[in-house]
N, CA, C and O of each residue as an XYZ file, in Angstrom:
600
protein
N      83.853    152.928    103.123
C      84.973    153.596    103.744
C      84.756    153.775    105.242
O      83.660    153.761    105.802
N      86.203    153.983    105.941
C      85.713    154.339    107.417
C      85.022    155.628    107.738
O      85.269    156.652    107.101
N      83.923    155.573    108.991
C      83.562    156.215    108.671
C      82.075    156.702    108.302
O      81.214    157.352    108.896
N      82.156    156.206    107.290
C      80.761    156.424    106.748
C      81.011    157.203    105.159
O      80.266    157.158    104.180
N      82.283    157.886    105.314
C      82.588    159.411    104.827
C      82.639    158.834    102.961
O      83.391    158.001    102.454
N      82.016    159.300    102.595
C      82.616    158.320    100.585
C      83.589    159.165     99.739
O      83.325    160.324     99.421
N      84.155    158.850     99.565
C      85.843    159.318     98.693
C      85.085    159.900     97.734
O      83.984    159.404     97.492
N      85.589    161.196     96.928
C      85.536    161.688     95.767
C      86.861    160.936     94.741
O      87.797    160.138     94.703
N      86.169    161.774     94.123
C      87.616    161.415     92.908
C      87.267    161.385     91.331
O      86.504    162.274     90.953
N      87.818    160.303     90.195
C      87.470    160.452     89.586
C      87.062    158.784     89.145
O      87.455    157.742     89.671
N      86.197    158.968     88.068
C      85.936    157.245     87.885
C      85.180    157.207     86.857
O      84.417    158.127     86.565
N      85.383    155.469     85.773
C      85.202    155.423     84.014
C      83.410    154.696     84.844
O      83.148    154.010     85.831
N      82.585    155.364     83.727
C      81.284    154.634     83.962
C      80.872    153.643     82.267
O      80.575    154.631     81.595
N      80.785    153.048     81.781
C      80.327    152.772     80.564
C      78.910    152.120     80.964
O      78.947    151.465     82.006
N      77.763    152.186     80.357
C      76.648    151.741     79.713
C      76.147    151.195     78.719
O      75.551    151.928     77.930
N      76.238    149.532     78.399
C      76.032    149.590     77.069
C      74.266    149.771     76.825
O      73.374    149.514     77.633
N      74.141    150.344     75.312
C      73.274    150.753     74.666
C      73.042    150.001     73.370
O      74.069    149.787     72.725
N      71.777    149.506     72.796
C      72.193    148.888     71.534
C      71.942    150.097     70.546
O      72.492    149.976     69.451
N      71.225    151.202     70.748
C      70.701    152.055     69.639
C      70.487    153.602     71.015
O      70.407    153.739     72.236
N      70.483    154.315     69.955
C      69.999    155.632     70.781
C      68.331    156.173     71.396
O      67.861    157.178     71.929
N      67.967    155.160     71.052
C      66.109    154.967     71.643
C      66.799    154.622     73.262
O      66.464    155.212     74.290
N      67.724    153.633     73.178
C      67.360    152.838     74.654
C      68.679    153.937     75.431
O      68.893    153.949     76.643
N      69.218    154.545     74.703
C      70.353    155.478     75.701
C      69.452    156.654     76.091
O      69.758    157.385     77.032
N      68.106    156.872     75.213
C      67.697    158.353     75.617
C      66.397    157.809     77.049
O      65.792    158.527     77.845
N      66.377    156.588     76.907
C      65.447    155.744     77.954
C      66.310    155.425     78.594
O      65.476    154.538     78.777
N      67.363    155.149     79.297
C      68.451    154.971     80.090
C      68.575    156.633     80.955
O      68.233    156.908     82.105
N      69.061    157.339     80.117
C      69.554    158.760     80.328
C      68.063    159.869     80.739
O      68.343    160.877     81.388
N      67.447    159.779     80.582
C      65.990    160.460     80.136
C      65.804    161.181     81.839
O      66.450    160.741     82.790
N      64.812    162.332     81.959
C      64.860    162.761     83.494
C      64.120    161.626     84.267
O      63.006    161.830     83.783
N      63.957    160.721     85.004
C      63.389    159.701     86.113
C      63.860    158.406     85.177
O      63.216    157.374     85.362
N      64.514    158.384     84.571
C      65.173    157.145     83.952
C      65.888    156.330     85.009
O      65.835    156.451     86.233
N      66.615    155.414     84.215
C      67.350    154.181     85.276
C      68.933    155.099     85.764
O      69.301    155.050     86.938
N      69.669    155.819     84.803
C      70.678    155.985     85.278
C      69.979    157.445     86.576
O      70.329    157.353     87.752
N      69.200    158.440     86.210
C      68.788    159.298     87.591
C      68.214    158.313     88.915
O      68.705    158.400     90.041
N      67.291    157.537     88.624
C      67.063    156.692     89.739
C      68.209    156.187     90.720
O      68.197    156.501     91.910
N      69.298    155.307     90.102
C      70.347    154.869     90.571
C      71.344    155.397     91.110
O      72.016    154.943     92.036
N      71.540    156.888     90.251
C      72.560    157.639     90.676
C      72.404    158.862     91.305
O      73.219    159.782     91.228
N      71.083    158.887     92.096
C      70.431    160.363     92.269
C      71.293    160.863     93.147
O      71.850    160.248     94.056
N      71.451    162.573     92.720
C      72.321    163.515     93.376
C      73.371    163.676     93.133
O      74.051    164.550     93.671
N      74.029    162.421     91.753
C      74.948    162.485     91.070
C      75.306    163.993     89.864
O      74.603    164.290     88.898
N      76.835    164.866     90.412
C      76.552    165.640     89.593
C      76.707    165.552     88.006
O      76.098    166.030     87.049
N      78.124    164.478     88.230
C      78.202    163.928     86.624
C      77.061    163.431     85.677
O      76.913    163.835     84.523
N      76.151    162.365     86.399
C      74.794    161.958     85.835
C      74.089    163.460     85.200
O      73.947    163.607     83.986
N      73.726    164.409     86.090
C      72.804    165.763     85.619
C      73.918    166.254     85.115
O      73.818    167.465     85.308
N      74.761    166.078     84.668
C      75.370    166.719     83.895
C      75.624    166.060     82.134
O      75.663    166.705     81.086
N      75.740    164.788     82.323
C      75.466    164.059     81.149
C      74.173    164.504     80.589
O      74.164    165.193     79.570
N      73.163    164.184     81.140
C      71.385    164.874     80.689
C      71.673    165.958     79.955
O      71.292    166.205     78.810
N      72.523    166.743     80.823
C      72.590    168.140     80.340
C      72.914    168.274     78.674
O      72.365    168.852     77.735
N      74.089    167.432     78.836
C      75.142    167.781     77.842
C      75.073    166.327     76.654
O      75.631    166.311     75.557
N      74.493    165.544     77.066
C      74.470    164.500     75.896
C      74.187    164.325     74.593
O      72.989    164.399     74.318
N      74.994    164.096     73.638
C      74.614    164.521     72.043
C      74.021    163.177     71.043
O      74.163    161.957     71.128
N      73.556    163.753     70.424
C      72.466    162.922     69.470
C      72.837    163.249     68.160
O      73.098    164.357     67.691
N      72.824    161.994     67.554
C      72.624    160.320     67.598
C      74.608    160.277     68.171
O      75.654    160.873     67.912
N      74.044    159.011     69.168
C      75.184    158.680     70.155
C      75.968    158.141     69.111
O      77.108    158.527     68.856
N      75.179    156.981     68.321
C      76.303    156.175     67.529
C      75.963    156.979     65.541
O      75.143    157.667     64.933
N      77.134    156.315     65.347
C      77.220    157.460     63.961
C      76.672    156.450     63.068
O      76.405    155.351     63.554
N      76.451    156.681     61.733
C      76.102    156.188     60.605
C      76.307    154.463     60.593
O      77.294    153.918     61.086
N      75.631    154.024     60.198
C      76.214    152.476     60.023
C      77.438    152.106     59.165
O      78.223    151.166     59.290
N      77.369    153.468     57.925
C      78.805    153.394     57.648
C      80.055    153.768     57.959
O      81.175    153.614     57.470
N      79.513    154.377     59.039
C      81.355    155.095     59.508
C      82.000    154.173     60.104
O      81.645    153.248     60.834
N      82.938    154.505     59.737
C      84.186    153.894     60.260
C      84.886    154.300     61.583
O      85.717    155.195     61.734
N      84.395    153.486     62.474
C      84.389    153.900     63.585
C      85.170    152.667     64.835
O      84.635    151.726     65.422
N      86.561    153.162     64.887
C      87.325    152.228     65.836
C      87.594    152.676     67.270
O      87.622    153.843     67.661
N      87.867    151.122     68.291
C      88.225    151.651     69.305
C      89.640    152.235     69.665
O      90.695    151.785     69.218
N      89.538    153.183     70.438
C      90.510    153.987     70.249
C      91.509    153.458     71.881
O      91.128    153.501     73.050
N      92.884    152.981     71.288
C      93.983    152.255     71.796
C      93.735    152.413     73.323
O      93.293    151.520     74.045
N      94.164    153.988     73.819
C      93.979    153.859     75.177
C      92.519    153.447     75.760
O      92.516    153.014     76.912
N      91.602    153.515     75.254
C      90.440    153.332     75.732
C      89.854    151.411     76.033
O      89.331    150.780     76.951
N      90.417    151.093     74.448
C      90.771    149.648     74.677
C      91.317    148.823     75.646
O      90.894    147.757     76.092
N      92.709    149.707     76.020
C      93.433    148.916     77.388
C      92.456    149.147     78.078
O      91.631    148.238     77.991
N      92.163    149.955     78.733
C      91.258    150.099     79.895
C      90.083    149.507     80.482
O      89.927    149.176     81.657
N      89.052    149.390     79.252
C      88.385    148.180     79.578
C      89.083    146.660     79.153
O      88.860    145.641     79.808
N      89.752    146.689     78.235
C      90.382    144.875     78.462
C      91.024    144.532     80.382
O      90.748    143.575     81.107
N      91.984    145.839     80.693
C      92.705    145.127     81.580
C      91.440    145.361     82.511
O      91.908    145.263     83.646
N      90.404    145.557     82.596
C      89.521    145.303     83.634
C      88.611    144.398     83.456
O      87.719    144.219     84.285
N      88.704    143.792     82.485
C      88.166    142.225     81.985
C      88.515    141.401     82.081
O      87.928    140.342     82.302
N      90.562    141.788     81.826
C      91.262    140.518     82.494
C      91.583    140.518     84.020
O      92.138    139.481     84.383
N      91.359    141.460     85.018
C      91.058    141.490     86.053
C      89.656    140.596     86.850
O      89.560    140.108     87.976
N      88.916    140.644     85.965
C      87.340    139.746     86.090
C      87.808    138.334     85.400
O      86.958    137.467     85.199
N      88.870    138.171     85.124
C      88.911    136.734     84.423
C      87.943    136.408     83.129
O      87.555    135.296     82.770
N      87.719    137.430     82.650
C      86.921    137.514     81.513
C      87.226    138.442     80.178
O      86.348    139.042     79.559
N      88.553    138.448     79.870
C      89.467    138.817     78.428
C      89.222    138.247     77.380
O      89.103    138.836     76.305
N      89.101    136.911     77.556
C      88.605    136.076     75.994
C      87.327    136.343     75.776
O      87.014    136.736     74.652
N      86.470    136.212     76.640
C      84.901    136.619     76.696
C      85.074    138.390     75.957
O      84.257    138.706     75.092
N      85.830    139.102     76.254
C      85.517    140.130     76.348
C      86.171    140.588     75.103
O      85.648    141.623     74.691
N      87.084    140.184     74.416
C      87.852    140.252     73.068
C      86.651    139.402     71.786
O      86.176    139.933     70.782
N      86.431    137.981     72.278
C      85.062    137.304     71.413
C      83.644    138.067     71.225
O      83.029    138.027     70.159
N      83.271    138.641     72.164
C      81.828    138.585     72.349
C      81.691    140.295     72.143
O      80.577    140.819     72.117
N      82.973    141.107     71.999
C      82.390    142.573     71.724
C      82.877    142.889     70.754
O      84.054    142.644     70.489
N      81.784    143.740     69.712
C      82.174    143.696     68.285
C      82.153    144.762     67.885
O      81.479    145.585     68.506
N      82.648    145.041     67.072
C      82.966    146.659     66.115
C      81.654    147.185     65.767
O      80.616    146.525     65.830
N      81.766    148.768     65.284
C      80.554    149.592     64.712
C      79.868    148.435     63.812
O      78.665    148.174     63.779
N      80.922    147.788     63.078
C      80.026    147.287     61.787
C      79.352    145.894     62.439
O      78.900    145.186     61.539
N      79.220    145.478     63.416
C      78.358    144.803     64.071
C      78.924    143.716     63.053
O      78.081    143.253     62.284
N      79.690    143.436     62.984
C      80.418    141.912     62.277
C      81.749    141.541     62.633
O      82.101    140.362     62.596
N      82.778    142.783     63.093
C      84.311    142.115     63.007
C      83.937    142.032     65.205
O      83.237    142.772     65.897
N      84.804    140.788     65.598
C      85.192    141.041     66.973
C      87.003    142.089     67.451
O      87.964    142.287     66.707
N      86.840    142.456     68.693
C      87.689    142.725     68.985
C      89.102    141.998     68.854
O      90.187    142.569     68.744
N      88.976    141.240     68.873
C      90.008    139.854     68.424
C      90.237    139.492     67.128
O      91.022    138.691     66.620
N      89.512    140.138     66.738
C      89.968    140.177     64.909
C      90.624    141.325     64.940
O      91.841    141.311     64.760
N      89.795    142.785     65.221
C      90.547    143.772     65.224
C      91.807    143.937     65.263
O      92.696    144.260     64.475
N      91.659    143.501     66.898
C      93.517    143.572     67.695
C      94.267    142.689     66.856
O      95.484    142.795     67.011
N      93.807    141.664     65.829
C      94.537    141.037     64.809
C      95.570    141.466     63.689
O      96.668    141.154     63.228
N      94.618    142.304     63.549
C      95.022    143.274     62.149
C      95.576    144.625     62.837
O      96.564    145.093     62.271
N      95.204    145.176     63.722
C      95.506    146.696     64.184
C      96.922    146.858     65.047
O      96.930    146.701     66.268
N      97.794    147.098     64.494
C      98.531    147.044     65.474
C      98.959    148.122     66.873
O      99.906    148.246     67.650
N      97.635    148.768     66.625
C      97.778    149.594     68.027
C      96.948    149.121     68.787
O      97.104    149.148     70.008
N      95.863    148.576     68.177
C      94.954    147.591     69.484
C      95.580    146.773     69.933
O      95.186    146.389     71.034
N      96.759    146.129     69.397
C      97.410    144.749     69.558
C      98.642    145.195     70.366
O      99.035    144.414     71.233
N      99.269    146.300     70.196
C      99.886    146.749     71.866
C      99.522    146.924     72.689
O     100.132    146.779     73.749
N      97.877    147.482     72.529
C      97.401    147.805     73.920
C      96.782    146.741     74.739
O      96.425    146.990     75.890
N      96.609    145.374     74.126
C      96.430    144.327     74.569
C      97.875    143.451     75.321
O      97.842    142.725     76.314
N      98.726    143.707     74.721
C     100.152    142.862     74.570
C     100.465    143.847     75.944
O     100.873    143.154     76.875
N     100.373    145.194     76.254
C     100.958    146.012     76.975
C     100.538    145.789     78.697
O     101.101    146.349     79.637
N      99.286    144.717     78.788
C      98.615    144.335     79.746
C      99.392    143.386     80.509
O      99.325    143.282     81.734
N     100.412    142.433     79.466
C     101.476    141.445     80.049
C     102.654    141.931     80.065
O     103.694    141.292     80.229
N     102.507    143.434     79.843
C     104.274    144.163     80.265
C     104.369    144.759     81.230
O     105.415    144.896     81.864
N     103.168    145.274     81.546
C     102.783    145.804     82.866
C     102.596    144.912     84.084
O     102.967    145.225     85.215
N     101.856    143.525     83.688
C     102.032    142.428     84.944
C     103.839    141.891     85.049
O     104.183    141.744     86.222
N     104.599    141.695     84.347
C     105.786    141.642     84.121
C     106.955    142.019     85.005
O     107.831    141.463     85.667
N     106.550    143.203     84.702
C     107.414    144.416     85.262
C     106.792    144.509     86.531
O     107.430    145.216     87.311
N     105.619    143.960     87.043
C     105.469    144.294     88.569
C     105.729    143.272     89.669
O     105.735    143.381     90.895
N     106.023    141.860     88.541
C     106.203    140.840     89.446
C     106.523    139.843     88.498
O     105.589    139.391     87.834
N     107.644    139.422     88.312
C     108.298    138.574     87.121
C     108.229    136.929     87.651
O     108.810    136.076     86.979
N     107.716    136.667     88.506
C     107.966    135.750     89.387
C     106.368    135.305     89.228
O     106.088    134.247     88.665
N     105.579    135.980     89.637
C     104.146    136.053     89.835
C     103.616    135.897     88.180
O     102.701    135.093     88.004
N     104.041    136.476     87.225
C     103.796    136.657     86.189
C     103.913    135.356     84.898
O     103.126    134.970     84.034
N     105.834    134.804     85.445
C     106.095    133.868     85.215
C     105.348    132.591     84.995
O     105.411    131.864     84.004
N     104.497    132.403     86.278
C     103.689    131.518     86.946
C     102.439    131.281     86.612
O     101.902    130.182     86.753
N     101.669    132.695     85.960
C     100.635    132.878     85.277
C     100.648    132.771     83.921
O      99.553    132.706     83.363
N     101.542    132.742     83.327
C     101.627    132.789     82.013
C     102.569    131.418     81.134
O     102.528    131.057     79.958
N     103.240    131.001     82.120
C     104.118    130.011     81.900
C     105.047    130.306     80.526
O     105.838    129.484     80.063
N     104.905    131.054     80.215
C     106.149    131.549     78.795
C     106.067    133.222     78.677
O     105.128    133.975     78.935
N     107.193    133.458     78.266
C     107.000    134.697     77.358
C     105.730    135.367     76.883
O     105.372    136.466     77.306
N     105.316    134.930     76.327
C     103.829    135.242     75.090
C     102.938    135.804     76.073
O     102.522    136.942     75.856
N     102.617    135.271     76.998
C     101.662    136.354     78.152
C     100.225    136.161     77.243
O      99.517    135.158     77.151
N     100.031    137.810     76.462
C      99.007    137.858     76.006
C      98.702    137.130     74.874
O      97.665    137.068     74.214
N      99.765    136.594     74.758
C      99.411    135.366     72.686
C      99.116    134.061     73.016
O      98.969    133.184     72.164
N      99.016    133.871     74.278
C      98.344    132.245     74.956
C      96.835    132.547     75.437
O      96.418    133.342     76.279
N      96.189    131.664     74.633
C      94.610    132.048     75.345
C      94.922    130.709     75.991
O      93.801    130.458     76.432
N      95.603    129.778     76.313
C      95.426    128.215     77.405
C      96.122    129.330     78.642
O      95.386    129.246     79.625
N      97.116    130.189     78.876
C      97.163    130.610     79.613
C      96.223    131.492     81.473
O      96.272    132.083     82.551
N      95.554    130.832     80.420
C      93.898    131.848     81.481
C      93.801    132.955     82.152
O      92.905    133.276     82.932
N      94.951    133.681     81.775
C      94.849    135.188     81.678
C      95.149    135.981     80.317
O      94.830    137.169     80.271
N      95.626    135.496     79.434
C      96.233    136.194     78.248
C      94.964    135.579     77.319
O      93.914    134.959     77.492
N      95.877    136.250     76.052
C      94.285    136.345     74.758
C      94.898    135.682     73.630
O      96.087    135.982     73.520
N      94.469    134.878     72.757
C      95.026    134.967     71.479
C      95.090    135.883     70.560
O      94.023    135.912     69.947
N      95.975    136.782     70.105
C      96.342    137.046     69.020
C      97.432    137.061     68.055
O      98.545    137.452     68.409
N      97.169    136.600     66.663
C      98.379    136.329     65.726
C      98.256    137.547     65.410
O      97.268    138.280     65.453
N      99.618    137.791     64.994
C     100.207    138.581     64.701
C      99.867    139.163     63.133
O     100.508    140.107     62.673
């Protein structure tokens, strides 16, 4: 910023973790996230407040939850990396992908679809051009949209 001066505000951090050994070695006091983020109050405040075991049972049933979904997809399809990011990240049960999910779910599957209503509506012209049809998010040749059947 100009200046020098750094903006407050607010902002999404995610970390992935495969198990709660490597989040309490991530999180831990002189760990990687205090090193990196020192003087951060949110960081000492996570320490503070972080609950155990992060991830639940291997049997729970445990989905991503719609708004949270958009949020990291449309910042994947911002990186040009939506198909990567629908293929390659997978549910609690460490077997279904997101792209299966958003298959079957139909609230994951708006909040994916809702990514090409929002480019749409901000530039129909621009959008047009990127997507070359309607379907937006149901063209993965498109190279911004994803496949999913319905």
């Amino acid at each position: 910023p100009e200046g020098g001066a750094a903006r407050r505000g607010v902002a999404l951090m995610c970390a992935a973790c495969a198990d709660d050994a490597e989040a309490d070695t991530l999180w831990a006091p002189g760990g990687a996230m205090e090193r990196h983020c020192a003087g951060s109050e949110y960081v000492a405040a996570w320490m503070r407040s972080s609950l155990r075991p992060l991830w639940p049972p291997a049997g729970a049933h445990l989905l991503p939850a719609p708004g949270y979904l958009r949020l990291c997809a449309a910042a994947h399809r911002r990186a040009g990396l939506l198909d990567h990011f629908l293929d390659s990240t997978l549910l609690h049960d460490g077997v279904t992908t997101l792209r299966a999910h958003c298959e079957r779910d139909e609230g994951a599957r708006r909040a994916i679809a809702s990514l090409d209503e929002e480019e749409a509506a901000g530039s129909d012209e621009e959008a047009a051009s990127m997507h070359g049809d309607a379907r937006g998010a149901l063209s993965r040749s498109s190279g911004h949209g994803v496949t999913l059947e319905p």
